[in-house]
N, C-alpha and C positions, 0 to 999 in steps of 0.2 A: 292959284288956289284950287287944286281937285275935290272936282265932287264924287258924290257918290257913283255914279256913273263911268267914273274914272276908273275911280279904285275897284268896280267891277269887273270892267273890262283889266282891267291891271291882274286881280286878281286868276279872271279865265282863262289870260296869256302866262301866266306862271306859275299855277295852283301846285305841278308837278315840283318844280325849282323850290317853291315857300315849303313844302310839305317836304322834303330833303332836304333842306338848311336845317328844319327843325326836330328832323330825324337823328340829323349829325349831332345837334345837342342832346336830344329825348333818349334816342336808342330806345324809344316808345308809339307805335305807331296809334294808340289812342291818343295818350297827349302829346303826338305830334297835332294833329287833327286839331285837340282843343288850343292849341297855340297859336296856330295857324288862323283858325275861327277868331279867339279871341285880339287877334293884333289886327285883322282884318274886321272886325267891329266895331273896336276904338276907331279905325281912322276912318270909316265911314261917318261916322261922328266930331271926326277934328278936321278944323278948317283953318290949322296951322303949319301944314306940312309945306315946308322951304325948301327950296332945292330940287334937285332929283327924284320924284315921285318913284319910279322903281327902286332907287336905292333906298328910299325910306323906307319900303313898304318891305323888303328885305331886312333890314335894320329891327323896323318891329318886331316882326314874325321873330328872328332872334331874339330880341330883347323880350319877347314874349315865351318863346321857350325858355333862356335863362331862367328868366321868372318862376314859372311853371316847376321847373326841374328842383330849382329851392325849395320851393315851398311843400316839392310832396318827395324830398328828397330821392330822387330817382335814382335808379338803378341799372346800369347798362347791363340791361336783360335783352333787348332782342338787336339786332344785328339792323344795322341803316340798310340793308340789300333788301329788307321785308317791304320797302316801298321806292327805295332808290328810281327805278323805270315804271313803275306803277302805270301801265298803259290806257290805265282809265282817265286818269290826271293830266295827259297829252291830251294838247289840241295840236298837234304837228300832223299827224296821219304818217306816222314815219314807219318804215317799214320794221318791224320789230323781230328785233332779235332770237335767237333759239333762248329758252329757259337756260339753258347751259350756260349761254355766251352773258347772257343778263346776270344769274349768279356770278361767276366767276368773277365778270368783271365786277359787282358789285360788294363781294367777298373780296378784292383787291380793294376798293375803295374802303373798305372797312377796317383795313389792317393799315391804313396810315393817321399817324396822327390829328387829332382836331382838329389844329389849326389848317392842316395843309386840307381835309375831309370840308370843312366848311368852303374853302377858296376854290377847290376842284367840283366841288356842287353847283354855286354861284355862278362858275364861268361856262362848265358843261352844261349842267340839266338845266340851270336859269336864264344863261348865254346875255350873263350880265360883262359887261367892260371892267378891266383894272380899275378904273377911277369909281365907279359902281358900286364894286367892289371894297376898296379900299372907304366909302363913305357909310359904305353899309355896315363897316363893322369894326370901323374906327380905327386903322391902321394908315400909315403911310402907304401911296403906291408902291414904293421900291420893298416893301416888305409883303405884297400883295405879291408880289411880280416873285420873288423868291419864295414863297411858298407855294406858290403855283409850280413853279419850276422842279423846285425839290418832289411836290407830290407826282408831277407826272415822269421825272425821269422814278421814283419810285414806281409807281404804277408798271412803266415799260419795265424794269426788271423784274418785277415780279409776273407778270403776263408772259414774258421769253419762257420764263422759267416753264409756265406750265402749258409752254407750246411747244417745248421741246421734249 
């Protein structure tokens, strides 16, 4: 049973990863933010989470933007690139890329579909596992494992494209 302190720490190791899953539904970097926040304050509050604590807390944030996205019927107005690498949201210290190479790439992540946008977020910027994954947002692994697959050979052909 995680406490608060879990889902703290849970939360300062993934803020970047929770905040891009929520992107990928929102296509709103305010209510990604309030999604994020609010899935992340229920379960600081519930003392029922079974299982894999990062995959729940991924699960939420989803189920909290779904939510979110209904209720104020949203509109894919701004582009998942606007927070995709957000280097404020990293605790890695990772050497960070040109703006160029962050758009482009994120401009590619944008241009594939949801399903494959969610699974390519989760396993990149969250560097969550298949099975993680697959609990996170209620799919089979073998359907996890194939949209992973499709979205990055996606990804490489479009990146050839505009490296040639």
């Amino acid at each position: 049973m995680p406490g608060a302190p879990l889902i703290a720490e849970l939360y300062r190791q993934h803020a970047q990863g929770l905040f891009s899953v929520a992107m990928t539904v929102l296509h709103d970097s305010s209510l990604a933010e309030d999604a994020v926040h609010d899935a992340v304050s229920r379960l600081l509050d519930d003392r029922r989470i079974d299982g894999d604590p990062v995959a729940y807390l991924y699960a939420s944030v989803r189920n909290a933007a779904r939510d979110l996205g209904r209720r104020r019927s949203v509109r894919r107005a701004d582009s998942i690139s606007e927070g995709l690498f957000d280097p404020s949201l990293s605790t890695e210290g990772w050497n960070e890329p040109s703006s160029d190479l962050r758009r482009t790439l994120a401009e590619a992540v944008d241009a594939l579909p949801p399903e494959q946008q969610e699974v390519l977020v989760m396993r990149a910027v969250g560097r969550l596992g298949f099975e993680q994954i697959a609990t996170a947002i209620g799919v089979p692994l073998g359907t996890v494992a194939s949209r992973y697959s499709r979205g990055v050979g996606a990804l490489r052909q479009q990146l050839q494209e505009v490296v040639r």
